[in-house]
C-alpha positions as CSV (number, residue, x, y, z in Angstrom):
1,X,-33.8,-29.2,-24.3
2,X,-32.6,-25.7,-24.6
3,X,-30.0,-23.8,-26.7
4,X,-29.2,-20.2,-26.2
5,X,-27.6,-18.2,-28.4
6,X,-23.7,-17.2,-27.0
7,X,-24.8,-14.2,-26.3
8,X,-27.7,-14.7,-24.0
9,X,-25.9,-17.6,-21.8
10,X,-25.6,-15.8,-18.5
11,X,-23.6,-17.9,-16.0
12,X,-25.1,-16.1,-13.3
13,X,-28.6,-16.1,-14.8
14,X,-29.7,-18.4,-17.2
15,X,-29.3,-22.0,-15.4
16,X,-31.7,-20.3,-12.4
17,X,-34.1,-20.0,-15.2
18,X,-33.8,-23.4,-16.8
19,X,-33.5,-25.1,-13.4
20,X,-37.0,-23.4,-12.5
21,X,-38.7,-24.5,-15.7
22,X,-37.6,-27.6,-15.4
23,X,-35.4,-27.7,-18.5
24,X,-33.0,-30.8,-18.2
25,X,-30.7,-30.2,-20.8
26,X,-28.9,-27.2,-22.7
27,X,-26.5,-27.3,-25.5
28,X,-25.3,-23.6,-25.6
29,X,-21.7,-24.1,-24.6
30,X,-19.9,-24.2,-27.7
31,X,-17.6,-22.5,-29.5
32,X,-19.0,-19.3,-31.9
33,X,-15.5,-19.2,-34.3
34,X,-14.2,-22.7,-33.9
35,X,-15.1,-26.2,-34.9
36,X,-13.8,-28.1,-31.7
37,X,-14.7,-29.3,-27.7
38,X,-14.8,-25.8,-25.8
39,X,-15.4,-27.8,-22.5
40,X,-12.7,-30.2,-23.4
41,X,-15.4,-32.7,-24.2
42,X,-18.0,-34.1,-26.4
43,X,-19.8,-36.2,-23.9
44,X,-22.9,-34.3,-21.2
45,X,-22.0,-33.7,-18.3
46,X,-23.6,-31.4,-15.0
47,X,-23.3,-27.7,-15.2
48,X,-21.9,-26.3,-12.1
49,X,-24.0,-23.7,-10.3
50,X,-21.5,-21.2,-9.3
51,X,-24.4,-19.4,-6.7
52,X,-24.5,-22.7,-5.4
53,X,-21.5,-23.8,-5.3
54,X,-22.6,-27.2,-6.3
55,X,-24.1,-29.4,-9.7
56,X,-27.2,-28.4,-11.2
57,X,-29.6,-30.4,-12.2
58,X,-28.9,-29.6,-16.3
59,X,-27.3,-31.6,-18.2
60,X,-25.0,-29.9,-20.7
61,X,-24.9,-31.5,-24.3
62,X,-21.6,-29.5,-25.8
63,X,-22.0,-28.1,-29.0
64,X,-19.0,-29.4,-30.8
65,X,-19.7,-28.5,-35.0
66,X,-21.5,-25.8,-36.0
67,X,-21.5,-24.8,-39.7
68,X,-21.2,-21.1,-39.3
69,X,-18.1,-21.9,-37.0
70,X,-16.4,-23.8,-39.5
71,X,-17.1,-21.3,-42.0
72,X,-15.4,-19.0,-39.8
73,X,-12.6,-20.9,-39.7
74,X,-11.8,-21.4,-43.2
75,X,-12.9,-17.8,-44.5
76,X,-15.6,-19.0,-47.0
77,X,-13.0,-21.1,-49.0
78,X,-15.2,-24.0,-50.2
79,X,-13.3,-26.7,-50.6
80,X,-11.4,-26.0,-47.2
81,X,-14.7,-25.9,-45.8
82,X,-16.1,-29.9,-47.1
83,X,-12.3,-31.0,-46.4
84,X,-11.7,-29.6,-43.3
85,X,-15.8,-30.3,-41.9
86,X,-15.3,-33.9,-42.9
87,X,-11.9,-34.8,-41.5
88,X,-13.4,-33.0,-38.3
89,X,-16.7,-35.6,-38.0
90,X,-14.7,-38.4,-39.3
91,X,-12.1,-38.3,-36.9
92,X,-14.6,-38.0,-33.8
93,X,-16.8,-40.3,-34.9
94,X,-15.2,-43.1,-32.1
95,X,-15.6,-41.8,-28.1
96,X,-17.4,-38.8,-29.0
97,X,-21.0,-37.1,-29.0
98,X,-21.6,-35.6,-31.4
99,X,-23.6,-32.2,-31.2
100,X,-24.1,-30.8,-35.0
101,X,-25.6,-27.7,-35.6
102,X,-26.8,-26.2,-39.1
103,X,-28.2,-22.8,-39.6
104,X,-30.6,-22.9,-42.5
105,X,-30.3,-19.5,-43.2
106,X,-26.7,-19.8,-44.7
107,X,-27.9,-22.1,-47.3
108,X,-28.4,-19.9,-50.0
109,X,-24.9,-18.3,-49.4
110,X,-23.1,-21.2,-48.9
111,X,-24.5,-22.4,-52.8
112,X,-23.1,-19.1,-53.6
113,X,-19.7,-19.7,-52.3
114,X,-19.7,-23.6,-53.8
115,X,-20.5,-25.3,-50.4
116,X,-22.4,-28.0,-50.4
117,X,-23.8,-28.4,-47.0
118,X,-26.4,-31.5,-48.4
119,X,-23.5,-33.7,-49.3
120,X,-22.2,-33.0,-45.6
121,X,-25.2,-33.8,-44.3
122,X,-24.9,-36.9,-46.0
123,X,-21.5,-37.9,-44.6
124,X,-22.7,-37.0,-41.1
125,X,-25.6,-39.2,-41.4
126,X,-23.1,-42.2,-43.1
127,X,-20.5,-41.5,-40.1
């Protein structure tokens, strides 16, 4: 499995590499500043390789909740971030795939700010 940050994903580059090293499946593709389905999906599908012109052998697991995106969104307001994160999970919890990513650097600020990303992580894991 492989993950590269948004700013290392090279369309040109980077599925060469994971192709070579026999990397399977990437979930880079997701959206920095917004909660959501960049691809238009939660579900893996084939990236395309555009030297190619055909499917590549890696499967592509979208990113679709990231916690620094969703702070983005709501502008460190706390309460819009538990509300808004919730609702999100909750109402893609049916036909979805759900690719979560925390960054546990944020914790300490996110206590600061009144976010409590534990009780998240608990609603995730009841959804």
């Amino acid at each position: 499995m492989s993950r590269q940050h948004y700013l290392h994903f090279d369309f040109e580059n980077t599925l060469e590499i994971l192709e070579k090293n026999n990397i399977r499946e990437d979930s880079s593709l997701g959206l920095n500043e917004h909660v959501g389905f960049r691809c238009g999906t939660g579900f893996n599908y084939y990236l395309f390789n555009w030297k190619l012109k055909a499917k590549s052998s890696v499967i592509e697991q979208p990113l679709v909740w990231m916690d620094s995106a969703q702070r983005y969104e709501v502008r460190k307001q706390s309460v819009l971030f538990n509300q808004k994160a919730i609702k999100f999970l909750e109402s893609n919890k049916i036909n979805t795939q759900m690719n979560v990513n925390i960054h546990n650097h944020y914790w300490v600020d996110y206590q600061l700010i009144g976010i409590d990303l534990v009780e998240i992580l608990k609603q995730i894991r009841r959804i």
